[in-house]
PyMOL Python script that loads the backbone (N, CA, C, O; Angstrom):
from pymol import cmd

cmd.read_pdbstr("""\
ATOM      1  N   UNK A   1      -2.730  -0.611   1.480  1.00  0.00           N
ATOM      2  CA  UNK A   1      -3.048   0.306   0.402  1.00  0.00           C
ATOM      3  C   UNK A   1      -1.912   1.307   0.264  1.00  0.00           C
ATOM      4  O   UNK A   1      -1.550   1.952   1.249  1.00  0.00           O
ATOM      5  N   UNK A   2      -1.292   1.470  -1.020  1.00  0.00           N
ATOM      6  CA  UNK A   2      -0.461   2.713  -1.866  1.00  0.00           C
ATOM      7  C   UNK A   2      -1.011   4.010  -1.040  1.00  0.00           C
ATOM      8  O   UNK A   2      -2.187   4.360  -0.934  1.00  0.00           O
ATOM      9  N   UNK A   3       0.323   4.724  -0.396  1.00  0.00           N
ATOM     10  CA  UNK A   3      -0.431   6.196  -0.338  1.00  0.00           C
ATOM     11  C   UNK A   3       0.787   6.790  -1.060  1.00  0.00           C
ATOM     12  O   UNK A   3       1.805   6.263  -0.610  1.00  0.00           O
ATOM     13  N   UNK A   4       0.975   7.425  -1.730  1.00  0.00           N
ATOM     14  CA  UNK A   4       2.463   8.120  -2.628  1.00  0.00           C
ATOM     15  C   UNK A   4       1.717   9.406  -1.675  1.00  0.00           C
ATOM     16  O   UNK A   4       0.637   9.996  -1.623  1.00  0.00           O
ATOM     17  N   UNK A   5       3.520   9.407  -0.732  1.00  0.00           N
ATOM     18  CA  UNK A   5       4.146  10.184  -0.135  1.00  0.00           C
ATOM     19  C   UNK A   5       4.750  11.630  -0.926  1.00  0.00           C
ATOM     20  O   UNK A   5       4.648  12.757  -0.441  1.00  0.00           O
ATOM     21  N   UNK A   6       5.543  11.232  -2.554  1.00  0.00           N
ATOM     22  CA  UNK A   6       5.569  12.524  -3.290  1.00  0.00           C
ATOM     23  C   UNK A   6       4.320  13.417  -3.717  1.00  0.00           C
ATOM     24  O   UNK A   6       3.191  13.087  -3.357  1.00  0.00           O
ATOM     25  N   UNK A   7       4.473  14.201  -4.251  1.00  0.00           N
ATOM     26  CA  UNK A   7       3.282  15.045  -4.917  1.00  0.00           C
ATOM     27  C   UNK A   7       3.152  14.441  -6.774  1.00  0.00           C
ATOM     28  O   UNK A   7       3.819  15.232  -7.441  1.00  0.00           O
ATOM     29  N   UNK A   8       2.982  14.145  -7.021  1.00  0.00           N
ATOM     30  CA  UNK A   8       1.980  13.281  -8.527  1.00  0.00           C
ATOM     31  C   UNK A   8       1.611  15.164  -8.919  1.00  0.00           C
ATOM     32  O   UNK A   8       1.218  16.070  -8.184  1.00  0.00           O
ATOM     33  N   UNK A   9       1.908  15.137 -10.170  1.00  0.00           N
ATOM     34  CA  UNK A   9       1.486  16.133 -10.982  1.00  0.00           C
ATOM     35  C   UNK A   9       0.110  15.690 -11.355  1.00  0.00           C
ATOM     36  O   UNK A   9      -0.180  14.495 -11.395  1.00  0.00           O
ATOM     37  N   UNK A  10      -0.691  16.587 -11.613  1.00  0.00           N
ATOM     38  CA  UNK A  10      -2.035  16.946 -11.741  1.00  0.00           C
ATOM     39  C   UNK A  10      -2.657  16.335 -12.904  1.00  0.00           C
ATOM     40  O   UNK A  10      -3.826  16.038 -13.147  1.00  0.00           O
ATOM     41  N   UNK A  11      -0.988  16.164 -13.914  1.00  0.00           N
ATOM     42  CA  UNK A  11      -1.390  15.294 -15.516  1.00  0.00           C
ATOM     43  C   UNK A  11      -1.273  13.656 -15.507  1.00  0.00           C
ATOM     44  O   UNK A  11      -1.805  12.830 -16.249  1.00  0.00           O
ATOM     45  N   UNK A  12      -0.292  13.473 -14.287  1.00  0.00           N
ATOM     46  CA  UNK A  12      -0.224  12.016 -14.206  1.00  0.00           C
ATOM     47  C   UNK A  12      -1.493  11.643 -13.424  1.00  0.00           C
ATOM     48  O   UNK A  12      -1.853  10.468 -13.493  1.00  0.00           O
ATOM     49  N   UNK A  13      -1.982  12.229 -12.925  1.00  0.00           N
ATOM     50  CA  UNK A  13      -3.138  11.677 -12.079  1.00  0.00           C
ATOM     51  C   UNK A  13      -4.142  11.996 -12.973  1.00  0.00           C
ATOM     52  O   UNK A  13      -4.584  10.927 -13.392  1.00  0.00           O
ATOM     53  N   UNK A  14      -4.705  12.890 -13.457  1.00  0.00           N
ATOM     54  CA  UNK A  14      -5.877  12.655 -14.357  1.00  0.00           C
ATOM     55  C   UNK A  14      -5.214  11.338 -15.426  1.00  0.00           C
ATOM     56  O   UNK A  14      -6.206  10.970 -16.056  1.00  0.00           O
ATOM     57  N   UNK A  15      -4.298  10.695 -15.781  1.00  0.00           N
ATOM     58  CA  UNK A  15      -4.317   9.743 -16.719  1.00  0.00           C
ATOM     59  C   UNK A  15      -4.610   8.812 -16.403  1.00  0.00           C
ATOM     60  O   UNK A  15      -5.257   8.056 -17.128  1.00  0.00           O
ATOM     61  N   UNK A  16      -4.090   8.398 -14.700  1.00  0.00           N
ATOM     62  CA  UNK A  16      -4.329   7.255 -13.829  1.00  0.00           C
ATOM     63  C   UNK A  16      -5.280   7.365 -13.554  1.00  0.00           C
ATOM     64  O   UNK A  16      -5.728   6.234 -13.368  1.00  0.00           O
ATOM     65  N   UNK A  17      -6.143   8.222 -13.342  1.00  0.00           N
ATOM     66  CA  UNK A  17      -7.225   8.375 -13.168  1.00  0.00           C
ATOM     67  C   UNK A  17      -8.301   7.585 -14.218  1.00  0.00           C
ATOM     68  O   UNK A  17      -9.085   6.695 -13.889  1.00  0.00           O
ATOM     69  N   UNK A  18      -8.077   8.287 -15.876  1.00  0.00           N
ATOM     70  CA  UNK A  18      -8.810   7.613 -17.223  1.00  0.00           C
ATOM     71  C   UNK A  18      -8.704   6.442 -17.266  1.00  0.00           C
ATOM     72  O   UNK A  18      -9.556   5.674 -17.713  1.00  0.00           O
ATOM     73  N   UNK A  19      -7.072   5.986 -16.559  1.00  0.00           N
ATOM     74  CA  UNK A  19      -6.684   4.617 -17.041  1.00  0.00           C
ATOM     75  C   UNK A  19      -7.536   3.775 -16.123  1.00  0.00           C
ATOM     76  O   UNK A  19      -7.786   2.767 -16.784  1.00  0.00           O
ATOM     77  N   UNK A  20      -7.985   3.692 -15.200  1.00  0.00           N
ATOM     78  CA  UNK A  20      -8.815   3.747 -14.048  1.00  0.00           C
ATOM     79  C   UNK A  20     -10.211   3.540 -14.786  1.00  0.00           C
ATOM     80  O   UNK A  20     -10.601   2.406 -15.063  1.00  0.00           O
ATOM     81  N   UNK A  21     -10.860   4.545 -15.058  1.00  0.00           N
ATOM     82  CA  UNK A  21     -12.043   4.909 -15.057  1.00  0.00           C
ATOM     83  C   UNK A  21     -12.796   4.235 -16.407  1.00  0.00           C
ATOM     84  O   UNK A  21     -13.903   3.697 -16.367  1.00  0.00           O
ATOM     85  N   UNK A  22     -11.911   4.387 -17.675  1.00  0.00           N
ATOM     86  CA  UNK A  22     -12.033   4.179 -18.873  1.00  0.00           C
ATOM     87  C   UNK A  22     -12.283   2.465 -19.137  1.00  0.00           C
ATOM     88  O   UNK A  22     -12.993   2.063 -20.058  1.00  0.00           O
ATOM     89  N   UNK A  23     -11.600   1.571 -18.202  1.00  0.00           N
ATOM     90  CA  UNK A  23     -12.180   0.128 -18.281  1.00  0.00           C
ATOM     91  C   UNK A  23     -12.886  -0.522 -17.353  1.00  0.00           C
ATOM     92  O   UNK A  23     -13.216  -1.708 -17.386  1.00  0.00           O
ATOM     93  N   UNK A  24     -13.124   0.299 -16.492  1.00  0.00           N
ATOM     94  CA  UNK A  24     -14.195   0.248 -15.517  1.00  0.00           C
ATOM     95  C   UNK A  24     -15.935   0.174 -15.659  1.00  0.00           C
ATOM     96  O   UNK A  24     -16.798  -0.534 -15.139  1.00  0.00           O
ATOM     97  N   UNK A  25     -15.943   1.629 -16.938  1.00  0.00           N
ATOM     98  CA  UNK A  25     -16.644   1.902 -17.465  1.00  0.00           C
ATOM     99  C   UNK A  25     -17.525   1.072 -18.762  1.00  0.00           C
ATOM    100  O   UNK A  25     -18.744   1.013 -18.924  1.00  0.00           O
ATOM    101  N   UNK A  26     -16.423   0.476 -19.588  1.00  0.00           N
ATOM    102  CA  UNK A  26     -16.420  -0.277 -20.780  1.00  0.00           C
ATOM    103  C   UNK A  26     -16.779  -1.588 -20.284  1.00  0.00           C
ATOM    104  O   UNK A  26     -17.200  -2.406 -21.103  1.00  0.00           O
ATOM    105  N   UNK A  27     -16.663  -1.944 -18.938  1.00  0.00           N
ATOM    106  CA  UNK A  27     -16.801  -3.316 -18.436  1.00  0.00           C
ATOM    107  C   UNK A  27     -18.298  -3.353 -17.675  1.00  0.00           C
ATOM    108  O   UNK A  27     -19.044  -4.329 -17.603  1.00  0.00           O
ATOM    109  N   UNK A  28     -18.490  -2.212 -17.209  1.00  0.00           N
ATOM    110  CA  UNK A  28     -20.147  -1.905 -16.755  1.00  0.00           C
ATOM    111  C   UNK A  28     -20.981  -1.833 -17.930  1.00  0.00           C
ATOM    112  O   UNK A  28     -22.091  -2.355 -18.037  1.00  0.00           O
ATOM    113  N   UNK A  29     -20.192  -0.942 -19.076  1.00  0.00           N
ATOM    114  CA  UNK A  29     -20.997  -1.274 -20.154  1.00  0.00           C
ATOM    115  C   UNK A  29     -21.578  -2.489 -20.810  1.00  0.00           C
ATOM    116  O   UNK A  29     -22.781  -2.720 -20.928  1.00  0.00           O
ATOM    117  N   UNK A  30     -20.737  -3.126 -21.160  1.00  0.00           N
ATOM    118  CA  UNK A  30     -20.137  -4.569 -21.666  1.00  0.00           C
ATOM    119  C   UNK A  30     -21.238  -5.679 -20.934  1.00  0.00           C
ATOM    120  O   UNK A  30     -22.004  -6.439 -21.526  1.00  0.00           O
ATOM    121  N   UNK A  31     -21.041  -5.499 -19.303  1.00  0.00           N
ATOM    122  CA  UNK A  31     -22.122  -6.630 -18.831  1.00  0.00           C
ATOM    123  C   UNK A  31     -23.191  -6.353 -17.667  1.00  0.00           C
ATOM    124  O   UNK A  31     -24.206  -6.999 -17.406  1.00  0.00           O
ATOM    125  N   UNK A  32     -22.654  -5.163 -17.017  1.00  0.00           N
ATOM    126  CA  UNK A  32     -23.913  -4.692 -16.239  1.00  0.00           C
ATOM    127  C   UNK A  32     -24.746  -3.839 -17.103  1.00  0.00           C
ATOM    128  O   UNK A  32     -25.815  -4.402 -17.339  1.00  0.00           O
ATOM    129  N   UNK A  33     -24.657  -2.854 -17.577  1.00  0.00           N
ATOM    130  CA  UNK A  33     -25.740  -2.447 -18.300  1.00  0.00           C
ATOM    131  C   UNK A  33     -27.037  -3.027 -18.625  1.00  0.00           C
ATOM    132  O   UNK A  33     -28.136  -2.601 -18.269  1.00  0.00           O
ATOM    133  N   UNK A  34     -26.680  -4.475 -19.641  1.00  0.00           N
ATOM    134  CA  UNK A  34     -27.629  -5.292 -20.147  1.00  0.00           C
ATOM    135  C   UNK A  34     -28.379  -5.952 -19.187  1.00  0.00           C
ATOM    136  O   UNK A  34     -29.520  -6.337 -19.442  1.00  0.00           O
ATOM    137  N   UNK A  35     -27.623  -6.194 -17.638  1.00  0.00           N
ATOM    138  CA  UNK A  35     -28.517  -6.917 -16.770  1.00  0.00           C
ATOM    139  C   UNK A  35     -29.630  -5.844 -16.214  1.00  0.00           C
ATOM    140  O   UNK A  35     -30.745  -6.085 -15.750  1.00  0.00           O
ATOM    141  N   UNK A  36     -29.074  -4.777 -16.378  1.00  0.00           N
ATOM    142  CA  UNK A  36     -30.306  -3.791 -15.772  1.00  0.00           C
ATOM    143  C   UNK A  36     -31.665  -3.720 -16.397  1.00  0.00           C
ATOM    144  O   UNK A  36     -32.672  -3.228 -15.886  1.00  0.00           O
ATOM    145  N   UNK A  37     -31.515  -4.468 -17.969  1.00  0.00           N
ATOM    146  CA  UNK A  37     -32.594  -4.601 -18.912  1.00  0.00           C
ATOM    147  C   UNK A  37     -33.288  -2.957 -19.008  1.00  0.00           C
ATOM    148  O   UNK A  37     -32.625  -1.928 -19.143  1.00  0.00           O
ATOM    149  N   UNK A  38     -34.666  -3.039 -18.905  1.00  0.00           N
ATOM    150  CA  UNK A  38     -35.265  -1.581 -19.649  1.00  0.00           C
ATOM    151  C   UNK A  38     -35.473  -0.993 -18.294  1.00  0.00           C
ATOM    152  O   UNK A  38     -36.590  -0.486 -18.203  1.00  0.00           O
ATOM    153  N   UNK A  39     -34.940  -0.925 -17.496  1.00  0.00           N
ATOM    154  CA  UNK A  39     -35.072  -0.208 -16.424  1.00  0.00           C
ATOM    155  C   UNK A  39     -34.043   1.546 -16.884  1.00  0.00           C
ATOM    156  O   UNK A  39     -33.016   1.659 -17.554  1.00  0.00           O
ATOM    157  N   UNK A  40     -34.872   2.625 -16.192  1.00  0.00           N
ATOM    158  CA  UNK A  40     -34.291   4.137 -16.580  1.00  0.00           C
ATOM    159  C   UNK A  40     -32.806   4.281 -17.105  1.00  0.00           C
ATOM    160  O   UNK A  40     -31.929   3.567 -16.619  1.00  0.00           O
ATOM    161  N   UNK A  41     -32.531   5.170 -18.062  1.00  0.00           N
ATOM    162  CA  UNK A  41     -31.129   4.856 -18.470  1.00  0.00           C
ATOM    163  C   UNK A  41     -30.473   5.605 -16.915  1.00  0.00           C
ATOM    164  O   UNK A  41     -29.430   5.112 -16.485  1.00  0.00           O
ATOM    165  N   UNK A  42     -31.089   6.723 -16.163  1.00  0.00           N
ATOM    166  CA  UNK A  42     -30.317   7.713 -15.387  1.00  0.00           C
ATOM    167  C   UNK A  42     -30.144   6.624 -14.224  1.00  0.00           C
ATOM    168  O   UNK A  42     -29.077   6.515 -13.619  1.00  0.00           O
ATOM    169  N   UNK A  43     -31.510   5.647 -13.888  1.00  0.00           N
ATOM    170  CA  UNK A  43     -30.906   4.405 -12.773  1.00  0.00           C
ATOM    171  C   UNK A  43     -29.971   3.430 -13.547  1.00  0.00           C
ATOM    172  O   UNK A  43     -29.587   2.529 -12.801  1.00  0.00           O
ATOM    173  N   UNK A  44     -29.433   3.323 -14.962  1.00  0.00           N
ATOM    174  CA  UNK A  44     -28.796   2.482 -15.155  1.00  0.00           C
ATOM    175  C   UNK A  44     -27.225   3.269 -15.116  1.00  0.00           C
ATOM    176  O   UNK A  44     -26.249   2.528 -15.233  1.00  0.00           O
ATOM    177  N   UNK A  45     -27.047   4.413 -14.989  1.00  0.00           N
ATOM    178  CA  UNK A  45     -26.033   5.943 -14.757  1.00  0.00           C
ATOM    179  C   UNK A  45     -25.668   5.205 -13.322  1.00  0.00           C
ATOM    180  O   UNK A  45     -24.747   4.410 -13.134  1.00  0.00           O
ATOM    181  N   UNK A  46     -27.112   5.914 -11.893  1.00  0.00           N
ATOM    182  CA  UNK A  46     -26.487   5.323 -11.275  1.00  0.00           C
ATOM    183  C   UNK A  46     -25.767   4.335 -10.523  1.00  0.00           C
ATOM    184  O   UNK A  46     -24.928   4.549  -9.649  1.00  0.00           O
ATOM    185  N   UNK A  47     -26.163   3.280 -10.934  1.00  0.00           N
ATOM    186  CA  UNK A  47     -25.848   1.830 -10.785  1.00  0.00           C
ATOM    187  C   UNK A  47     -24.397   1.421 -11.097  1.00  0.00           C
ATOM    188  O   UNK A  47     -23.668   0.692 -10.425  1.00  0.00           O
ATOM    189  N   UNK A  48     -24.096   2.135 -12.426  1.00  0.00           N
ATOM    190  CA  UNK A  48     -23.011   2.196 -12.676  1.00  0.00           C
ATOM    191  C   UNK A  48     -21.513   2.981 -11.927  1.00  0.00           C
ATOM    192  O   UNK A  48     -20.370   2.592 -11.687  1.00  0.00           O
ATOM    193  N   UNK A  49     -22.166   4.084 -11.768  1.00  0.00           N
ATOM    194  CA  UNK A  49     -21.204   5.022 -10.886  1.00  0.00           C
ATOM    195  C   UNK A  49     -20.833   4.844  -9.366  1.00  0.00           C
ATOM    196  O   UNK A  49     -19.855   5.179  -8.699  1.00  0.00           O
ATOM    197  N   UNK A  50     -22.262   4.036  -9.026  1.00  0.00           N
ATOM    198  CA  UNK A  50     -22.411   3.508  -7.692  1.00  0.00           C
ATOM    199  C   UNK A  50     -20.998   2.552  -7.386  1.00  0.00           C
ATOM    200  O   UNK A  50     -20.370   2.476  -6.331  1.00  0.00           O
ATOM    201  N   UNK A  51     -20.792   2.005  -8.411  1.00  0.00           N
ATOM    202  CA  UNK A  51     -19.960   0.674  -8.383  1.00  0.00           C
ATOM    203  C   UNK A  51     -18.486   1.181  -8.936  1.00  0.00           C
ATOM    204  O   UNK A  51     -17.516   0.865  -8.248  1.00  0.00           O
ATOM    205  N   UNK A  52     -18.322   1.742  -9.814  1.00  0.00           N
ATOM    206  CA  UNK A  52     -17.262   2.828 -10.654  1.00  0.00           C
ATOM    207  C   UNK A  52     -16.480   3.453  -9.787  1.00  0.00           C
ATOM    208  O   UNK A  52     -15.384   3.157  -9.313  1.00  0.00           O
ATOM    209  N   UNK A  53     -17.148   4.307  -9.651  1.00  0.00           N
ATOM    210  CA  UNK A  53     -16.458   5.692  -8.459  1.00  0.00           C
ATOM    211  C   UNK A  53     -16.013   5.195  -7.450  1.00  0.00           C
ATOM    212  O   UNK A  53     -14.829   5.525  -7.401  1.00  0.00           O
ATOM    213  N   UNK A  54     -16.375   4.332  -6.252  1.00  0.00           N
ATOM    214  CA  UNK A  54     -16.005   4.136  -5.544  1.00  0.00           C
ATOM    215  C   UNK A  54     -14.537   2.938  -5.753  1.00  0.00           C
ATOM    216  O   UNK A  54     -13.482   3.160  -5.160  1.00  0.00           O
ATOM    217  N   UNK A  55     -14.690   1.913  -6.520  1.00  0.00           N
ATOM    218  CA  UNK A  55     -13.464   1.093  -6.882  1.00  0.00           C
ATOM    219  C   UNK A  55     -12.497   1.848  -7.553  1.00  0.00           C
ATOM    220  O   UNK A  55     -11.364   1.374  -7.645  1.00  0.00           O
ATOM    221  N   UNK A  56     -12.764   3.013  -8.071  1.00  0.00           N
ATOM    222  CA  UNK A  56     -11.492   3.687  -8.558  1.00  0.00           C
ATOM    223  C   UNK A  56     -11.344   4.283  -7.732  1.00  0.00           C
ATOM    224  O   UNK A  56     -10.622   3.569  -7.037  1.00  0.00           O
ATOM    225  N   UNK A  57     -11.524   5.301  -7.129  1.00  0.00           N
ATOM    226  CA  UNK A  57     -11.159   5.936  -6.134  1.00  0.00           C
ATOM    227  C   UNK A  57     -10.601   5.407  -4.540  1.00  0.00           C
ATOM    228  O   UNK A  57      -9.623   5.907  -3.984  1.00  0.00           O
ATOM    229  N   UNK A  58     -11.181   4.643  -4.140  1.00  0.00           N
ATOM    230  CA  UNK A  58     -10.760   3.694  -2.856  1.00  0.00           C
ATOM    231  C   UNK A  58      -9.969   2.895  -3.076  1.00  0.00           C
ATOM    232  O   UNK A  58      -9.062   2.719  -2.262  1.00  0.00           O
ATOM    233  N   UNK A  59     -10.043   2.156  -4.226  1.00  0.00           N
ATOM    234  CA  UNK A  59      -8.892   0.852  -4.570  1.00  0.00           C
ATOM    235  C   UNK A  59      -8.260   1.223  -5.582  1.00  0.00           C
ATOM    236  O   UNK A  59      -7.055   1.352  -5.364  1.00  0.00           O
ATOM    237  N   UNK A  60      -8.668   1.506  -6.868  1.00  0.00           N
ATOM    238  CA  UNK A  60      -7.481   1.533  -7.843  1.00  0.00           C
ATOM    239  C   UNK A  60      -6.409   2.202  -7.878  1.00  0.00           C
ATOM    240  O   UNK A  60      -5.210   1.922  -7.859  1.00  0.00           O
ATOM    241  N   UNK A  61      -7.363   3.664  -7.964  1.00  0.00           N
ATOM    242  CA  UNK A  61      -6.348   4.709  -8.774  1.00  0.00           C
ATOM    243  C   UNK A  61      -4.920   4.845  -7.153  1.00  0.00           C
ATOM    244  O   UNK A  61      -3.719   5.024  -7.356  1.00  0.00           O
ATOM    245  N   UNK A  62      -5.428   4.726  -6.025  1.00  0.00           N
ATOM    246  CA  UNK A  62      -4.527   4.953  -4.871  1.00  0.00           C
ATOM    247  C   UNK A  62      -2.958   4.078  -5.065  1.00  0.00           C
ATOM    248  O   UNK A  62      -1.801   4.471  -4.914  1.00  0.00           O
ATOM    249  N   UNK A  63      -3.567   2.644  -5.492  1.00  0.00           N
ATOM    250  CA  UNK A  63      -2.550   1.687  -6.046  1.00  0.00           C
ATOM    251  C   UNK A  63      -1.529   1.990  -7.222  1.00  0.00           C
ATOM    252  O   UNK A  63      -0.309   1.859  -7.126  1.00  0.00           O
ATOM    253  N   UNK A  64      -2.442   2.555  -8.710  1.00  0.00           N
ATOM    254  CA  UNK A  64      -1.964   2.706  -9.347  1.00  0.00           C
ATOM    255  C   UNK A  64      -0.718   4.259  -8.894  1.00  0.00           C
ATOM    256  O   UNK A  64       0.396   4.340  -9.412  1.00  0.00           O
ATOM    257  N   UNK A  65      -1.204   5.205  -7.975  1.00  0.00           N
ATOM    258  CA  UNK A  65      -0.649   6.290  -7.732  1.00  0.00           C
ATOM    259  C   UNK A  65       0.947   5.633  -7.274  1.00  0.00           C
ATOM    260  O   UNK A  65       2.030   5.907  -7.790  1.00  0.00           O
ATOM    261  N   UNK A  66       0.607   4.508  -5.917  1.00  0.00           N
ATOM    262  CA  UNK A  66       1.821   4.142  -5.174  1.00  0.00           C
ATOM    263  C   UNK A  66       2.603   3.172  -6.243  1.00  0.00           C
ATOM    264  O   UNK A  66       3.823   3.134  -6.082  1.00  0.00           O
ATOM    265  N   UNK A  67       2.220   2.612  -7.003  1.00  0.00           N
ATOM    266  CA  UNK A  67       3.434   1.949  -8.260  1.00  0.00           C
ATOM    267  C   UNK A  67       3.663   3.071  -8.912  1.00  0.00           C
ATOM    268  O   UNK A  67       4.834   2.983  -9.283  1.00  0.00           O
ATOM    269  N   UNK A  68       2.913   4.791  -9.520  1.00  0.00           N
ATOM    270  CA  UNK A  68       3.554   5.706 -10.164  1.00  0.00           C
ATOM    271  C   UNK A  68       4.867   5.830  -9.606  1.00  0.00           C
ATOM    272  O   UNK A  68       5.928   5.412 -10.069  1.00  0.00           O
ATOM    273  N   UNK A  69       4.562   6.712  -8.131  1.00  0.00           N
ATOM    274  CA  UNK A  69       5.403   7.063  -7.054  1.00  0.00           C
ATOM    275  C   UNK A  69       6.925   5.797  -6.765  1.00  0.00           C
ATOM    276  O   UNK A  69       8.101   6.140  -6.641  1.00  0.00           O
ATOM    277  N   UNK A  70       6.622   4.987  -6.742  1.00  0.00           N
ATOM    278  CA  UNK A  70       7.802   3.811  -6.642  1.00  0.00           C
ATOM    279  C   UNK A  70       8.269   3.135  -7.537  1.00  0.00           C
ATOM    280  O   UNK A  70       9.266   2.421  -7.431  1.00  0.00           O
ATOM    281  N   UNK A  71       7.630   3.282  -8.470  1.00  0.00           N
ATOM    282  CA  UNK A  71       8.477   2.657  -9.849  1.00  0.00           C
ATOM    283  C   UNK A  71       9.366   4.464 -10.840  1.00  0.00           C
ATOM    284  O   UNK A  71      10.267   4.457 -11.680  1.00  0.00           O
ATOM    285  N   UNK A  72       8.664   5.619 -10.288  1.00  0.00           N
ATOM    286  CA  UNK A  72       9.429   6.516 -10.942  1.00  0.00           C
ATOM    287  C   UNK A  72      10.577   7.043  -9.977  1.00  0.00           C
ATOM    288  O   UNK A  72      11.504   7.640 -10.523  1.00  0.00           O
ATOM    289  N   UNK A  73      10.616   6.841  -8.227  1.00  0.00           N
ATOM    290  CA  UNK A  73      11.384   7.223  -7.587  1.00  0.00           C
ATOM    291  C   UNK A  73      12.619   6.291  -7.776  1.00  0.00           C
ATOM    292  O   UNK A  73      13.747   6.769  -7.663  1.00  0.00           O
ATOM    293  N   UNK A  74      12.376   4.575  -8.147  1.00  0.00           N
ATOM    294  CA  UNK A  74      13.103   3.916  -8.571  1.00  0.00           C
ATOM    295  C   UNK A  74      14.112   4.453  -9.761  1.00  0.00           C
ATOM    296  O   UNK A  74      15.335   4.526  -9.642  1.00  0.00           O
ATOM    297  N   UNK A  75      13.558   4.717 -10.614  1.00  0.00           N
ATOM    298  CA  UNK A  75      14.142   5.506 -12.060  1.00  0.00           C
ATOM    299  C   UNK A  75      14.808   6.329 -11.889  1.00  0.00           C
ATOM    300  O   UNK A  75      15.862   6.355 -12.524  1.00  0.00           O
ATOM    301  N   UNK A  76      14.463   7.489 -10.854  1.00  0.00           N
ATOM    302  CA  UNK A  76      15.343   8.318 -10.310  1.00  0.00           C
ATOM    303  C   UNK A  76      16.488   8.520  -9.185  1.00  0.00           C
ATOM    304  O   UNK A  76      17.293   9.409  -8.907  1.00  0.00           O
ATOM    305  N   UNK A  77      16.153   7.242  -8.677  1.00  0.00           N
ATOM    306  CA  UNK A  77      18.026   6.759  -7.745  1.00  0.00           C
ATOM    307  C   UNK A  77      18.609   6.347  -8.732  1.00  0.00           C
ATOM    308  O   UNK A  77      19.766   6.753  -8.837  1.00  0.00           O
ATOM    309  N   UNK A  78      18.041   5.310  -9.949  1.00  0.00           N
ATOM    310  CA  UNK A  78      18.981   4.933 -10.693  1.00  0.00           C
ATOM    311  C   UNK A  78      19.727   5.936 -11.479  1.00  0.00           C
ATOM    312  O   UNK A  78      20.822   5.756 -12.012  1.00  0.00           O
ATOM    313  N   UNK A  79      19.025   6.995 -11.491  1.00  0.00           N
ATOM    314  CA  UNK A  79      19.596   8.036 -12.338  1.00  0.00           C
ATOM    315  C   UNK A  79      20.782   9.078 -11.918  1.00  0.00           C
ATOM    316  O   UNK A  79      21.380   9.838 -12.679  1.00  0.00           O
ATOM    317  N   UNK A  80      20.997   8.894 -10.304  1.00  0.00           N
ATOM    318  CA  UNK A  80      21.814   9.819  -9.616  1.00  0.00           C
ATOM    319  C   UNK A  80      23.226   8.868  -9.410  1.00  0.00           C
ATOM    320  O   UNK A  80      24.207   9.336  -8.832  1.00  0.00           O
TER     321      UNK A  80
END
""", "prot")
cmd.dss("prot")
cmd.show_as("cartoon", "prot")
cmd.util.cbc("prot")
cmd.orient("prot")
């Protein structure tokens, strides 16, 4: 697993973050939702977040951080 060793500004990480979160979301929508059928919308909330939150946070966004971190430190040797 990606750990970026630099410090990530606060704006790149909330984006990686959306970028993260935003098809995560659309994809729980899309096909878990409907399997939950008429069961509570707030248990169909957490079902969703249950599964959400934790894959972005543990797996994605950490990954997406360590390709920020190494594909922009790249950019910046090339630049010196």
């Amino acid at each position: 697993m990606a750990h970026p060793t630099q410090q990530v500004s606060i704006h790149v990480r909330a984006f990686i973050t959306w970028l993260t979160i935003f098809p995560l979301v659309a994809l729980g929508i899309t096909f878990l939702i409907p399997a939950l059928g008429n069961t509570h919308p707030v248990f169909k909330a957490f079902v969703l977040t249950l599964i959400v939150v934790p894959l972005a946070v543990y797996v994605i966004v950490p990954r997406l951080l360590g390709l920020y971190v190494k594909l922009s430190s790249k950019k910046n040797s090339n630049t010196h």
